[in-house]
N, C-alpha and C positions, 0 to 999 in steps of 0.2 A: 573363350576367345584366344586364338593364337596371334601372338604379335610378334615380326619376323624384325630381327635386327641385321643392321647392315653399317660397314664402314664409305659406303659410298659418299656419304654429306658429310664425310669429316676430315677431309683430302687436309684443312688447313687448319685443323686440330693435331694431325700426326706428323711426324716428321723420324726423318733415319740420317747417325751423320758416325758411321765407318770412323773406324781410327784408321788413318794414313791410306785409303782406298788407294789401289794397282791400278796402274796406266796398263791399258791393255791392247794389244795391238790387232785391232779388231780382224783385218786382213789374215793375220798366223791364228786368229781364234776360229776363223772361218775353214782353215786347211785343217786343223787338228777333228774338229766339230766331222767332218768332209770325212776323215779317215776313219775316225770313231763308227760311223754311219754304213760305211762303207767296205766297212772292215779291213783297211789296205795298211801297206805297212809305211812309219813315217821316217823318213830321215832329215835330222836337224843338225844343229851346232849346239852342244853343250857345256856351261862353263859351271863347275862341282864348285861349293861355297870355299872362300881363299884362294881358289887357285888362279894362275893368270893366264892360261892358253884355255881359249876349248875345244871339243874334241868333237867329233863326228859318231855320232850315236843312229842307230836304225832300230825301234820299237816299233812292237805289235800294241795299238792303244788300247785302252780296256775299261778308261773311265778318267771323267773330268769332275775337279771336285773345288769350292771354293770354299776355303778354311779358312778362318779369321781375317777376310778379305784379300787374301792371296789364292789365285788360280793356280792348283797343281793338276798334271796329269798323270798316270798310272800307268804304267804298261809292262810288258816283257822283254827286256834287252837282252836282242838276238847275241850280240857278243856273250854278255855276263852269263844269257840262261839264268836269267830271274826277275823277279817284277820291280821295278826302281819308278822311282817316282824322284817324278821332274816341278821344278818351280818355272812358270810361263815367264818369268822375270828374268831368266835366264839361260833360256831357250832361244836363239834363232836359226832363221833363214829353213821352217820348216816346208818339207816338200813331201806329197802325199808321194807313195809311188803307185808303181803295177800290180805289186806284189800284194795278194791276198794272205787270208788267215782268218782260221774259224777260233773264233772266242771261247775263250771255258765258260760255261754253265755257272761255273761254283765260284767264280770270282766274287765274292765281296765286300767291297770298301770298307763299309764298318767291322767287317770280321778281321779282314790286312791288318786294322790300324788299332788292334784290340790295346794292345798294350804299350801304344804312342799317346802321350799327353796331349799333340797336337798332330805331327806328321813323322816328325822322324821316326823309325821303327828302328829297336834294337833288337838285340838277339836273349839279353838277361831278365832275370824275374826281381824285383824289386818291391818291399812293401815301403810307399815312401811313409812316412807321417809328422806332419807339421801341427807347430801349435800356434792358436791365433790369438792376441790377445783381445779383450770386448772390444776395441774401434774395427782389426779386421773382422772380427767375428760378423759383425753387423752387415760387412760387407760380401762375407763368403757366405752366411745364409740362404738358402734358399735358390740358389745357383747350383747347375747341373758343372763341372768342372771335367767331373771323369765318369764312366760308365762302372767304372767299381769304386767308386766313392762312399766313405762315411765319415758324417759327421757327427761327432760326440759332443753336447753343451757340459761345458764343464760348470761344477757349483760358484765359482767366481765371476763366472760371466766368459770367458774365453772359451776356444773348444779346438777340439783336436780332430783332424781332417789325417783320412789315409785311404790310400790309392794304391793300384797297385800298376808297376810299369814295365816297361822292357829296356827304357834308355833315362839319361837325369839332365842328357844335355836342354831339353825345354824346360824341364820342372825348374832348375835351376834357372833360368833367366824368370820362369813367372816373381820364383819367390824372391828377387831379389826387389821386383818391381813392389812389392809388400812395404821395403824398408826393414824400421824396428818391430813391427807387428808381428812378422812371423818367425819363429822358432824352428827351425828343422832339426827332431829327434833323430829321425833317422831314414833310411839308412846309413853304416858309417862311414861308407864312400859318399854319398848327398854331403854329410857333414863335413867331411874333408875338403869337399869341394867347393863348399860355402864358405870355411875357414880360410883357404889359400884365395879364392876369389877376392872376398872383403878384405884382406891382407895387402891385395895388391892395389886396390882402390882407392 
């Protein structure tokens, strides 16, 4: 006897609740969406994180992705001649144009972002490796973090996570949100970074 499961009768058994979910402005999600489709080229207002003016950007789209509950989009900035990736949070006054554009074939997102922890891409190769003690341990178990991840159970109960990256500016914010639990061996730029961070804290 086959017997078919389903989550239809358990709408008010489950539940999803985002940390800090994106206001998103449905209207500029619909012109981005439009372009993507459409294959045209877009031009917005861009404002780069710190900065206080923004600036007029013209991208070929290439792909829309939502990463830890923040909307990025992907493309190829005609000025720069390369693919930048934009946060929707700090995007406006987006306008499809005239202008076409045939998309690459080989474009792909998880391939772009091989060696970003979350989005930023760097240019360097980094082995990170952090040590957990048993309360993070319990918590980093069994969690996908990184695509080159491994975790080592050490005989005392803690364990040792390494990763490999191309930038330290995200790792460093994750591991701080760790507290005392986590240890950063290395690299000795991470460690440095860690050092002068919690110094200044």
């Amino acid at each position: 006897r086959t017997e078919r499961y389903s989550l239809e009768n358990l709408q008010e058994g489950f539940s999803f609740r985002p940390m800090a979910p994106e206001d998103t402005d449905m209207k500029m999600f619909q012109t981005l969406t439009q372009a993507l489709q459409r294959k045209r080229v877009l031009r917005f207002r861009y404002k780069n994180l710190g900065a206080k003016q923004t600036q007029e950007r013209r991208v070929r789209p290439y792909h829309l992705a939502c990463i830890e509950n923040h909307w990025y989009l992907f493309g190829w900035d005609l000025k720069r001649e390369a693919i930048r990736t934009f946060s929707l949070s700090r995007l406006t006054s987006p306008e499809m144009t005239k202008e076409e554009f045939k998309a690459p074939k080989d474009f792909d997102p998880d391939e772009y972002l091989r060696g970003s922890f979350s989005v930023f891409k760097g240019k360097e190769d980094y082995e990170v490796v952090i040590l957990f003690d048993t309360w993070g341990t319990d918590l980093v178990r069994g969690r996908q973090w990184h695509a080159s991840q491994t975790l080592e159970e050490l005989p005392e109960g803690g364990s040792r996570l390494k990763m490999r990256l191309s930038s330290l500016e995200e790792i460093e914010r994750w591991i701080l949100g760790w507290g005392m639990h986590a240890t950063v061996l290395g690299p000795p730029e991470l460690v440095a970074r860690m050092v002068e961070t919690t110094e200044k804290l």
